[in-house]
C-alpha positions as YAML, in Angstrom:
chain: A
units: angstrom
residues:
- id: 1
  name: UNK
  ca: [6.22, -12.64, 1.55]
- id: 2
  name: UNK
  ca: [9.39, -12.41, -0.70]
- id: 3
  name: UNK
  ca: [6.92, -11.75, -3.58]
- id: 4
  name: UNK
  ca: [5.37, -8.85, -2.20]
- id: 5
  name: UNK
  ca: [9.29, -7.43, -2.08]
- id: 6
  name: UNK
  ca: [10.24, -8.23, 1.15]
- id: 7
  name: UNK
  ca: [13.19, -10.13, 2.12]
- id: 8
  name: UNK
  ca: [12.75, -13.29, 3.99]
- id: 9
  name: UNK
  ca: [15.07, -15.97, 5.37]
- id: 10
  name: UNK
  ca: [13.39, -19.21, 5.76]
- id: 11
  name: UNK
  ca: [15.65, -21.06, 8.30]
- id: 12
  name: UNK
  ca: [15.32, -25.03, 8.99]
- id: 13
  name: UNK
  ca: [15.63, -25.68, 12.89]
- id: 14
  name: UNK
  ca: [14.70, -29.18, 13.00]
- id: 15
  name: UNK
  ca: [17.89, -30.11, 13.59]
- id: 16
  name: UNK
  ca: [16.37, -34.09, 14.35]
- id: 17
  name: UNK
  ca: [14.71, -34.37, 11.13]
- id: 18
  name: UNK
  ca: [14.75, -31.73, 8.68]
- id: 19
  name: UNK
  ca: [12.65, -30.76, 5.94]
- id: 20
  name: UNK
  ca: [13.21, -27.57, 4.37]
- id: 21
  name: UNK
  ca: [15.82, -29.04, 1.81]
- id: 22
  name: UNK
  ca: [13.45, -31.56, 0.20]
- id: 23
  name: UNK
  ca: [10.58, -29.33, 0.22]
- id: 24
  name: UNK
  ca: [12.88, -26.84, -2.32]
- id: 25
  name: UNK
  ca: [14.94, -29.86, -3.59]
- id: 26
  name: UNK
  ca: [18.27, -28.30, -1.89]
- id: 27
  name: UNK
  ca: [21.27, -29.74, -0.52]
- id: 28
  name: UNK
  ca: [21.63, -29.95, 3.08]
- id: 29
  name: UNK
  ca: [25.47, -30.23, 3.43]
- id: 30
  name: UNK
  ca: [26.11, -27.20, 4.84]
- id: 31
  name: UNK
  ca: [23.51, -25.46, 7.00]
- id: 32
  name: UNK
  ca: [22.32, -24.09, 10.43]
- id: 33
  name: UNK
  ca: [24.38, -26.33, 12.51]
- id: 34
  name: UNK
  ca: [27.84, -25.07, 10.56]
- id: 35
  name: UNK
  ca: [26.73, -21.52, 11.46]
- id: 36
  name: UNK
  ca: [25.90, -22.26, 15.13]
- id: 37
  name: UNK
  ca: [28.76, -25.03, 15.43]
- id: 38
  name: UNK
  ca: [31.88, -23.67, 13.46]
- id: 39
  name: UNK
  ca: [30.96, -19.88, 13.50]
- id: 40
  name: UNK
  ca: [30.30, -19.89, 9.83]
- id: 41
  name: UNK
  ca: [28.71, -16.69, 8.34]
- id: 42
  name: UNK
  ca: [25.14, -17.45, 7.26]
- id: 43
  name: UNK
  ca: [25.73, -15.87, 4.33]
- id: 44
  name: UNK
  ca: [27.95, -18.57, 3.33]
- id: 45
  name: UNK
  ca: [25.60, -21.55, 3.94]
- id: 46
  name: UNK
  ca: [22.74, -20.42, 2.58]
- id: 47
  name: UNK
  ca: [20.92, -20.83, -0.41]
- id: 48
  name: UNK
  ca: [19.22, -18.41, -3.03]
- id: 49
  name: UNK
  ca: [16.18, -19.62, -5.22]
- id: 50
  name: UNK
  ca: [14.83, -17.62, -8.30]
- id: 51
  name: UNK
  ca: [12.68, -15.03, -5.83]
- id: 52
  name: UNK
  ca: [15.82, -12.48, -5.05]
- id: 53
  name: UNK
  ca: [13.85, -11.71, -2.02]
- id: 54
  name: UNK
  ca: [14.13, -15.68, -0.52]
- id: 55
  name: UNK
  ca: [17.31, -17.10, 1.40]
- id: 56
  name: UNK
  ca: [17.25, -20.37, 2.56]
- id: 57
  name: UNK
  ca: [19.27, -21.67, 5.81]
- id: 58
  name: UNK
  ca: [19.06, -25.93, 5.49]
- id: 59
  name: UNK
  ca: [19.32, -27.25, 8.73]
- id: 60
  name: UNK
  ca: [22.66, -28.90, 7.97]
- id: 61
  name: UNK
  ca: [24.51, -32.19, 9.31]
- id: 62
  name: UNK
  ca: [22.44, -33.50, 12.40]
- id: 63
  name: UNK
  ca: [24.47, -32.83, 15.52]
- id: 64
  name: UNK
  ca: [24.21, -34.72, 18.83]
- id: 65
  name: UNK
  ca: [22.84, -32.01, 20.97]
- id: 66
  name: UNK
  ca: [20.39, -30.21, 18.67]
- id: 67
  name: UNK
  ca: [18.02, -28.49, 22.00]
- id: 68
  name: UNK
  ca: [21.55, -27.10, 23.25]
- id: 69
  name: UNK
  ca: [22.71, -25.75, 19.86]
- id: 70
  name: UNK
  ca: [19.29, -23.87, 19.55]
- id: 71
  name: UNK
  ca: [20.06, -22.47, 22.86]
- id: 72
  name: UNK
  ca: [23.18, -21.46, 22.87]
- id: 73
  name: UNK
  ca: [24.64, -17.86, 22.84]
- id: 74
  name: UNK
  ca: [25.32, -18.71, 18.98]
- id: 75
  name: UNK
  ca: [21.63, -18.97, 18.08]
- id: 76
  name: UNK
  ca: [20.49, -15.77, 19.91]
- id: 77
  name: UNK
  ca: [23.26, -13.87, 18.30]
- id: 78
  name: UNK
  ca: [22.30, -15.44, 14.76]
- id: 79
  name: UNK
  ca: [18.85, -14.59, 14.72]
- id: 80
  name: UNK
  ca: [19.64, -11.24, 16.29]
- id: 81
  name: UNK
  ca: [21.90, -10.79, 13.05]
- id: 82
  name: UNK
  ca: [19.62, -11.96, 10.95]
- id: 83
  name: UNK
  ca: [16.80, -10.15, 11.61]
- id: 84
  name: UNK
  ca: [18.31, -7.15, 11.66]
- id: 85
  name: UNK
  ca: [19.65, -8.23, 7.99]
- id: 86
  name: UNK
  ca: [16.20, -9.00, 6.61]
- id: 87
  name: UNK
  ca: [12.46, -7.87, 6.24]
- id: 88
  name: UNK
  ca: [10.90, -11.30, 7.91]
- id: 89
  name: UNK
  ca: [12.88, -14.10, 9.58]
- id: 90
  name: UNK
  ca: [10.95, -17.55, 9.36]
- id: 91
  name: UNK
  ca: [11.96, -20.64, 11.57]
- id: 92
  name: UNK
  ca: [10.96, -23.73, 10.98]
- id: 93
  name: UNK
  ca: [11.03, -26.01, 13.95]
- id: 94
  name: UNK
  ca: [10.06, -29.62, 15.08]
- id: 95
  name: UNK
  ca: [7.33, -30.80, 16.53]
- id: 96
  name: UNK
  ca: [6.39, -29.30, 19.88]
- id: 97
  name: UNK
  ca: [5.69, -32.29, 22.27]
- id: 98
  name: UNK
  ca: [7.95, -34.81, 22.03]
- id: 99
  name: UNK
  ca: [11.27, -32.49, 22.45]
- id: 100
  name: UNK
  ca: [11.97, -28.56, 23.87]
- id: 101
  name: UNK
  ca: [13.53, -27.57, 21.15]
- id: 102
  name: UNK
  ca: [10.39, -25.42, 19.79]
- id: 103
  name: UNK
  ca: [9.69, -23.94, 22.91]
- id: 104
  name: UNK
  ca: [13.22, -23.06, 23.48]
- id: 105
  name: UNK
  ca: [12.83, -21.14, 19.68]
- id: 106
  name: UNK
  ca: [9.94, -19.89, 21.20]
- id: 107
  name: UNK
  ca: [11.69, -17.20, 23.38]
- id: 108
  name: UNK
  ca: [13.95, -16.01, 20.60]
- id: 109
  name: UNK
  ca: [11.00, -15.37, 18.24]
- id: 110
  name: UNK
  ca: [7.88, -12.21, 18.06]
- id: 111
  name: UNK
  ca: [5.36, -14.44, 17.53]
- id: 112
  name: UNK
  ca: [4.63, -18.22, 16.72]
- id: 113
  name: UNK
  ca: [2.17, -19.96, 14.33]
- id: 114
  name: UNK
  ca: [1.19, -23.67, 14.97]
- id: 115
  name: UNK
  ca: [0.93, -25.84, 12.29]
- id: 116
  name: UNK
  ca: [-1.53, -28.77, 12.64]
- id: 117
  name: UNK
  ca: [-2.10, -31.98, 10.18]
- id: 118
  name: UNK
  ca: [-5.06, -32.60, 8.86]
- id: 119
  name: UNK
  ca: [-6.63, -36.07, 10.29]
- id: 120
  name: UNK
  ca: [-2.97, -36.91, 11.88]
- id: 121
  name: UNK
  ca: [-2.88, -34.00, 14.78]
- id: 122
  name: UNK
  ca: [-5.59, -34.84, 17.45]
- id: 123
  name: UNK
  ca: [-7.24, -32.02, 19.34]
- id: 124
  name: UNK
  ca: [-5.79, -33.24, 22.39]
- id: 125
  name: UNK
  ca: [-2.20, -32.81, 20.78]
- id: 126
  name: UNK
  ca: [-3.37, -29.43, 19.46]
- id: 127
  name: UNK
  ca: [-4.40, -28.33, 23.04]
- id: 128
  name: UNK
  ca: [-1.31, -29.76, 24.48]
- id: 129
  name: UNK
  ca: [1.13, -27.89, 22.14]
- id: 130
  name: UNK
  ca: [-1.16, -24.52, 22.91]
- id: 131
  name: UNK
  ca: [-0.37, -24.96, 26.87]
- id: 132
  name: UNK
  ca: [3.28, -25.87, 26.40]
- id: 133
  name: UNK
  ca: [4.15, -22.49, 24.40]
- id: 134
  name: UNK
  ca: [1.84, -20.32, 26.51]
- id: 135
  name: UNK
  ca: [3.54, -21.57, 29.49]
- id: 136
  name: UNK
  ca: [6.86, -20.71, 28.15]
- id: 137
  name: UNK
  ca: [5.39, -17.29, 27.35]
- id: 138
  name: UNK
  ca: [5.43, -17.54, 23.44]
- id: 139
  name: UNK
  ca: [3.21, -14.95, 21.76]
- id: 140
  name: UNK
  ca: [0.73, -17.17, 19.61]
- id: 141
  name: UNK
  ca: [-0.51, -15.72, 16.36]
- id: 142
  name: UNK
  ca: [-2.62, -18.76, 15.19]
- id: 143
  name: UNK
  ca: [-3.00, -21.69, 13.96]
- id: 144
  name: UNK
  ca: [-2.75, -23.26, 10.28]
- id: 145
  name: UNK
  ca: [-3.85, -26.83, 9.46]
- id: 146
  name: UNK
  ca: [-2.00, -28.45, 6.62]
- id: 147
  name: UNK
  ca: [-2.56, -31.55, 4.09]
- id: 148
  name: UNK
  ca: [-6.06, -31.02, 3.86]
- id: 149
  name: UNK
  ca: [-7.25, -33.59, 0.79]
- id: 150
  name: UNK
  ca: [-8.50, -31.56, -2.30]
- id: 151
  name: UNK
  ca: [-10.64, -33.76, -2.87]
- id: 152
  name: UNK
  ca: [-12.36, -34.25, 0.20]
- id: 153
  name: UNK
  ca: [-15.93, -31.88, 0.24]
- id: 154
  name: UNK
  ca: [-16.91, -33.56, 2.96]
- id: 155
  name: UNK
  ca: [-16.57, -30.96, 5.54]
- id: 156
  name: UNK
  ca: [-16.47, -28.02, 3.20]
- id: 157
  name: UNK
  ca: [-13.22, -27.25, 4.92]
- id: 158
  name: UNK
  ca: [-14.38, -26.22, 8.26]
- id: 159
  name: UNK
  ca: [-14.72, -30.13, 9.94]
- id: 160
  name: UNK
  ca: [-11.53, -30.55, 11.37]
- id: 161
  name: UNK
  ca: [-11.52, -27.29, 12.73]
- id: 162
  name: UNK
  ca: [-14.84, -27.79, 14.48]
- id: 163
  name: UNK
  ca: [-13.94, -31.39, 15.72]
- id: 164
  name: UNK
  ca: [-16.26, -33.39, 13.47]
- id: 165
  name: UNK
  ca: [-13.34, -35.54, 11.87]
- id: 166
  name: UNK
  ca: [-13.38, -37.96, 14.59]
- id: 167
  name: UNK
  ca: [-14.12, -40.67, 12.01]
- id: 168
  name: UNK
  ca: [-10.58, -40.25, 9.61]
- id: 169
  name: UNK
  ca: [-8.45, -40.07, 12.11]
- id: 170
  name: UNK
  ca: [-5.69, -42.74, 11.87]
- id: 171
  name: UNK
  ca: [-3.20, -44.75, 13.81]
- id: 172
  name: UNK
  ca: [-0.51, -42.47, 12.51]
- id: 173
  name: UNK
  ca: [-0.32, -39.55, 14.78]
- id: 174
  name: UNK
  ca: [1.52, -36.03, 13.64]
- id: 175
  name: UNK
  ca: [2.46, -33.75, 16.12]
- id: 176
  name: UNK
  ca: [2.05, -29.80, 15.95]
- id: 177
  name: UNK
  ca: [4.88, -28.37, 14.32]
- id: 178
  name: UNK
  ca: [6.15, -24.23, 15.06]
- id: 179
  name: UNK
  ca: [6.91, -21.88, 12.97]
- id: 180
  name: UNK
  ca: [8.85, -18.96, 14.62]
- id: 181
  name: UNK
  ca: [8.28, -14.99, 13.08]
- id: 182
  name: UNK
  ca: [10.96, -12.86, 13.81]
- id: 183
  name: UNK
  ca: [10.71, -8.99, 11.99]
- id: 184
  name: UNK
  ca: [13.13, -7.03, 11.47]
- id: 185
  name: UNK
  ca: [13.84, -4.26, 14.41]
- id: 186
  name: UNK
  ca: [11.58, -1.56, 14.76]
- id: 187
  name: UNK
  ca: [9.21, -3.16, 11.61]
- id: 188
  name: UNK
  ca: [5.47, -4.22, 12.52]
- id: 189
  name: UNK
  ca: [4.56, -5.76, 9.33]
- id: 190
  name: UNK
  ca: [2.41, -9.04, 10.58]
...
């Protein structure tokens, strides 16, 4: 998205066990939970890469009440800020099942993709997560499965989706993950 010109802010909200910094080899010292905690100015805490159109929010030091911090007053006036500041606002937020802080993202968001893992998310996970966000009233784009091996032709890319991968799936379960779209006001760009 930030190569096509727009500006995006990609913001880490798993507060319980973030990701965003490793995946762009940043440091997390100063993040989400200083803006939403001490009032800092986003601005301040967040990170620019080599794309001029990409700011990055880390997630910041873990606090002890991460599904309150996402919904406090703080976080709806941040991402109201925010997206009024930038072209595309992109949360990235834990798992779905196991705690509310995704659905509670959920209602401060225009729309919501799930993210799945290939052989680790069951369909019965997949399902679950669905029900949970449409009975918090999220707006569901889609869907996107991840880690799918390059080297595995066996499905030509379409088992998993279709349910055939019953026989790779492994003791180690991953739950659905969210990804939260916000656009800027009055923009309909998705």
């Amino acid at each position: 998205m930030a190569q096509t010109g727009k500006k995006v802010l990609l913001v880490d909200c798993d507060l319980r066990n973030p990701s965003v910094h490793k995946a762009f080899n940043l440091p997390n010292g100063e993040g989400l939970t200083n803006v939403l905690a001490e009032s800092l100015d986003y601005h301040e805490a967040s990170k620019h890469l080599s794309e001029p159109d990409l700011e990055i929010l880390t997630s910041g030091p873990k606090p002890p009440d991460p599904s309150e911090l996402l919904g406090s007053r703080r976080m709806k006036e941040f991402v109201k800020k925010a997206s009024a500041e930038c072209d595309m606002l992109l949360l990235d937020a834990p798992p779905v099942l196991p705690v509310t802080d995704s659905v509670v993202l959920s209602q401060l968001v225009d729309g919501i993709v799930i993210v799945l893992s290939y052989g680790k998310t069951t369909k019965e996970m997949a399902v679950q997560t669905k029900e949970s966000l449409k009975k918090a009233g999220a707006n569901i784009l889609g869907a996107v499965i991840n880690n799918i091996p390059e080297n595995d032709h066996s499905h030509n890319g379409y088992g998993y989706y279709y349910g055939y991968d019953e026989e790779s799936k492994s003791n180690s379960r991953r739950k659905p993950r969210l990804l939260g779209v916000r656009e800027k006001a009055g923009r309909r760009d998705l």
